[in-house]
C-alpha positions as CSV (number, residue, x, y, z in Angstrom):
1,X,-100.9,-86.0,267.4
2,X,-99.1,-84.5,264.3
3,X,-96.3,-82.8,265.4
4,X,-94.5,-80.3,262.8
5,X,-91.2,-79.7,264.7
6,X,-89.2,-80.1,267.7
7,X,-85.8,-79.4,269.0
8,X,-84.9,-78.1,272.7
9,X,-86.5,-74.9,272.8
10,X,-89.8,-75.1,270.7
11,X,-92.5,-77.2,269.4
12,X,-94.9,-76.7,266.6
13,X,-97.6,-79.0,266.1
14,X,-101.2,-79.2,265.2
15,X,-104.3,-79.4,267.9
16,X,-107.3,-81.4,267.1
17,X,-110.4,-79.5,267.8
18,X,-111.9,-81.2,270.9
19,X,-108.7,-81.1,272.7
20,X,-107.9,-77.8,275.7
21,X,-105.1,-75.6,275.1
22,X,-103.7,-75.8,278.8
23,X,-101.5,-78.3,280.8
24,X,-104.1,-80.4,282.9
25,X,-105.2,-83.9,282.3
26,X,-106.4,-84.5,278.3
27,X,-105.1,-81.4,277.7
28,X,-102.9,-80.7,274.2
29,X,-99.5,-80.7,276.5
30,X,-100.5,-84.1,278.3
31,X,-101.3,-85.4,275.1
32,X,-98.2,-84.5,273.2
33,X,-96.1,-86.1,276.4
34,X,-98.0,-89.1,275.1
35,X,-96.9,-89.2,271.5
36,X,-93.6,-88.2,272.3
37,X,-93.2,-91.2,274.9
38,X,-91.4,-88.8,277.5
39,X,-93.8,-88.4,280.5
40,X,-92.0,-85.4,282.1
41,X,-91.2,-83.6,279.0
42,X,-91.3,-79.7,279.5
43,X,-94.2,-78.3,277.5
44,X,-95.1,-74.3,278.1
45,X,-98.6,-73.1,276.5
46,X,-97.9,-69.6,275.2
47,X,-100.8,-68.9,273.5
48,X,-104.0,-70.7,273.3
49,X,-107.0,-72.0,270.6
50,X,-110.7,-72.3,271.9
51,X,-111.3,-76.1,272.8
52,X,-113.3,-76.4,269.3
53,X,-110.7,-74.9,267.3
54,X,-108.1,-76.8,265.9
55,X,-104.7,-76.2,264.0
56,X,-100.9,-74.5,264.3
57,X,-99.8,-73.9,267.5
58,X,-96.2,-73.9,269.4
59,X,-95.2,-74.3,272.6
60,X,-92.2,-73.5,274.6
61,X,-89.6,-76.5,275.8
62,X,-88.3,-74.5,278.3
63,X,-89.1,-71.3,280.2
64,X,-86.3,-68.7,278.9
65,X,-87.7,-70.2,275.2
66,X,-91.6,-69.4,276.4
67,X,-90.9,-66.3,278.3
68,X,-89.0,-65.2,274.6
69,X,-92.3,-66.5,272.6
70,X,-94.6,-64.7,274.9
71,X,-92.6,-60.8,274.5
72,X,-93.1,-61.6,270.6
73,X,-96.6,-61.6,271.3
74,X,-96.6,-58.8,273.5
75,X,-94.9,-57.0,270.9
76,X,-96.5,-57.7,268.1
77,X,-94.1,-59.6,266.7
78,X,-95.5,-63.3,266.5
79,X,-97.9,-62.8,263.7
80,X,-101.2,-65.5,263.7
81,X,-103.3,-66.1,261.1
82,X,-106.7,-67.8,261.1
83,X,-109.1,-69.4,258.4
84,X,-113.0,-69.4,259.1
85,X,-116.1,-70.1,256.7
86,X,-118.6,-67.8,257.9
87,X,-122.7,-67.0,256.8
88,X,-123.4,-64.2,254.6
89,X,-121.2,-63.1,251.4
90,X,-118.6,-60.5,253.4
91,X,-116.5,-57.6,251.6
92,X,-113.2,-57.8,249.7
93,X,-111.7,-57.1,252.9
94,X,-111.8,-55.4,256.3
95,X,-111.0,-54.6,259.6
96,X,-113.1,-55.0,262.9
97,X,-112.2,-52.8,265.7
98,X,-114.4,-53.3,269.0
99,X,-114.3,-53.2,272.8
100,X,-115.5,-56.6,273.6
101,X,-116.6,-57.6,277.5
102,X,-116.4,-61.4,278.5
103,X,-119.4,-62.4,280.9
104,X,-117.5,-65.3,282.8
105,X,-120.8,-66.4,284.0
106,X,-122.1,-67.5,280.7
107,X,-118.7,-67.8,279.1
108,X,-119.6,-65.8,276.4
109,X,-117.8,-62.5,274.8
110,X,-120.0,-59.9,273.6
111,X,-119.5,-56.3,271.8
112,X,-120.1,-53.1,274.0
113,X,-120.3,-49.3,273.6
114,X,-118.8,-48.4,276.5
115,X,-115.5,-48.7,278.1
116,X,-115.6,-50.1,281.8
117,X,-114.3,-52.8,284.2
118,X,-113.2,-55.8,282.0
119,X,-113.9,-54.4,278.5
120,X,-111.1,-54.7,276.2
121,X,-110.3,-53.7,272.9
122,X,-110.1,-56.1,270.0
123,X,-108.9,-55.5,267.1
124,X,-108.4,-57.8,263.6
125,X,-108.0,-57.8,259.6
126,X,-109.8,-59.8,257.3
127,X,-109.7,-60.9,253.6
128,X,-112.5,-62.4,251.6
129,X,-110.7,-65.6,249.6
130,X,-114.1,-66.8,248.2
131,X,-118.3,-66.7,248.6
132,X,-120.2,-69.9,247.9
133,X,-123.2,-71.7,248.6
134,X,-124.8,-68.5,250.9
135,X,-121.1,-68.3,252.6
136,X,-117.7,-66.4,252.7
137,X,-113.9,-68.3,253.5
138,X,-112.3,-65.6,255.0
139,X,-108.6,-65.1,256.0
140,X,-108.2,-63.5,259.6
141,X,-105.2,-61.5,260.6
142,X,-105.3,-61.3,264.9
143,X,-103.7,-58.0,266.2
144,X,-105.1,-59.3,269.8
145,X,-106.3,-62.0,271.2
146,X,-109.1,-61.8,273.0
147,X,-111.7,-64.7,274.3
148,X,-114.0,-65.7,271.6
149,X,-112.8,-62.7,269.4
150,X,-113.5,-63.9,265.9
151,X,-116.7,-65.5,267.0
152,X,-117.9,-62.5,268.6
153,X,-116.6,-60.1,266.3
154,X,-118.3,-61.8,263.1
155,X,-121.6,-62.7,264.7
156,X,-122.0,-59.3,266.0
157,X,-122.4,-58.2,262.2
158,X,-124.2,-60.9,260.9
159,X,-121.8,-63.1,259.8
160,X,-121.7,-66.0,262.4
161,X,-119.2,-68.5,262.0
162,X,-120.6,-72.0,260.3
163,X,-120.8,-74.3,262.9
164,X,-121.3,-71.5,266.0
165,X,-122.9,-73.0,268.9
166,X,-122.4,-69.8,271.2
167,X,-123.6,-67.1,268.8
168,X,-125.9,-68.0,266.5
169,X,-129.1,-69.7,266.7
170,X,-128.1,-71.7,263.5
171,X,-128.5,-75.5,263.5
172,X,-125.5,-76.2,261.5
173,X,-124.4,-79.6,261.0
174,X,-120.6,-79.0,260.9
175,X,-118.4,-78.6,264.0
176,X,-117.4,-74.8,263.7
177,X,-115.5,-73.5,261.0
178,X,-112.4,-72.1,262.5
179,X,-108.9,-73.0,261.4
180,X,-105.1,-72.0,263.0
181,X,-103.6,-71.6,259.5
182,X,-100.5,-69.8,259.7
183,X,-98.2,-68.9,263.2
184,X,-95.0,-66.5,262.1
185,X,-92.5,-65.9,264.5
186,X,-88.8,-65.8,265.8
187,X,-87.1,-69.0,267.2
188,X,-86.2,-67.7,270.7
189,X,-82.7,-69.4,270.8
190,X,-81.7,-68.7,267.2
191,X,-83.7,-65.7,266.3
192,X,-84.3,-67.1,262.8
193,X,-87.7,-66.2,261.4
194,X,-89.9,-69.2,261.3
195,X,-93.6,-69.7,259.3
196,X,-95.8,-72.3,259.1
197,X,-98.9,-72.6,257.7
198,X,-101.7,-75.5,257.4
199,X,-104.1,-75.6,255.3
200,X,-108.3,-77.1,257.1
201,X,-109.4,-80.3,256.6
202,X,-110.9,-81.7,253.7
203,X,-114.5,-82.0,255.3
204,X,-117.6,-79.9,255.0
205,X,-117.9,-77.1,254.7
206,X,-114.0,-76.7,253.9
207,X,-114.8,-78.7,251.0
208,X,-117.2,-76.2,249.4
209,X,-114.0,-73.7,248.6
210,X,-110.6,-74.6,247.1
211,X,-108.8,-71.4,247.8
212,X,-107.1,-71.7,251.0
213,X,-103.9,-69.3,250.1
């Protein structure tokens, strides 16, 4: 586990794809108690990555500090930014506004027409950093944070994620392509603005683009 930072209130650390979000066992707060030797260490998720997706995330150390990181959210002021390589050559940039309804049966988000019982809006910004090989690296801005919203959202106009399992019919040979690059926020303690930012791993197809700012 690589973590970033620590002190009493917060933690910022990186999540391996594979690994859940939420505290339960093999889960990324079990799994930090690990690393940090400290079996009842207080670990709060405040806001959560798919299981395949990997990169920034922070957690509250305490629940004043988590309660403080989850109005920022609510409030648009803790800012996440996400990296994905998707199919198709995409625009200079854009925004995607849907209402997106999640079918808990098949655990699967999917675009509707209509408002109605569950349906949410989602809303996001993107900018095209490079097109290669039949492919785009995008930068994602989230303005919400729904289920499966970047995955949906793309592969509903045509531009699956590389790697997609869920909504593409694509046989890729790369886990999928989708990156926690940058978390901005206030420290809830201190109120001192904080940003961190990752670059993806330096495997396919991450290694077909070098322009990850």
């Amino acid at each position: 586990m690589k973590i970033l930072h620590r002190d009493q209130a917060i933690l910022v650390c990186v999540k391996p794809a594979g690994v859940l979000s939420t505290d339960e066992p093999g889960g990324l707060p079990e799994l930090l108690r690990r690393e940090l030797g400290d079996a009842g260490a207080e670990l709060r998720t405040v806001h959560r990555l798919d299981r395949v997706v990997g990169g920034l995330m922070v957690l509250g150390c305490s629940a004043e500090a988590a309660s403080e990181l989850s109005r920022q959210m609510r409030e648009g002021e803790f800012h996440k930014e996400y990296l994905a390589v998707v199919h198709g050559e995409t625009p200079e940039a854009g925004s995607m506004r849907d209402l997106l309804w999640r079918d808990k049966a098949r655990k699967m988000t999917f675009v509707t027409e209509r408002p109605g019982k569950g349906v949410q809006e989602a809303l996001l910004d993107y900018t095209t950093l490079e097109c290669r090989k039949g492919m785009s690296l995008v930068r994602i801005r989230l303005h919400t944070g729904r289920t499966h919203q970047i995955r949906c959202q793309f592969a509903a106009r045509g531009w699956a994620l590389a790697g997609e399992r869920k909504y593409d019919t694509r046989e890729d040979p790369w886990p999928l392509a989708l990156w926690s690059a940058r978390i901005h926020f206030r420290h809830p303690e201190t109120g001192e603005a904080l940003d961190y930012h990752l670059p993806p791993p330096e495997t396919e197809p991450w290694s077909y683009f070098g322009k990850f700012e």
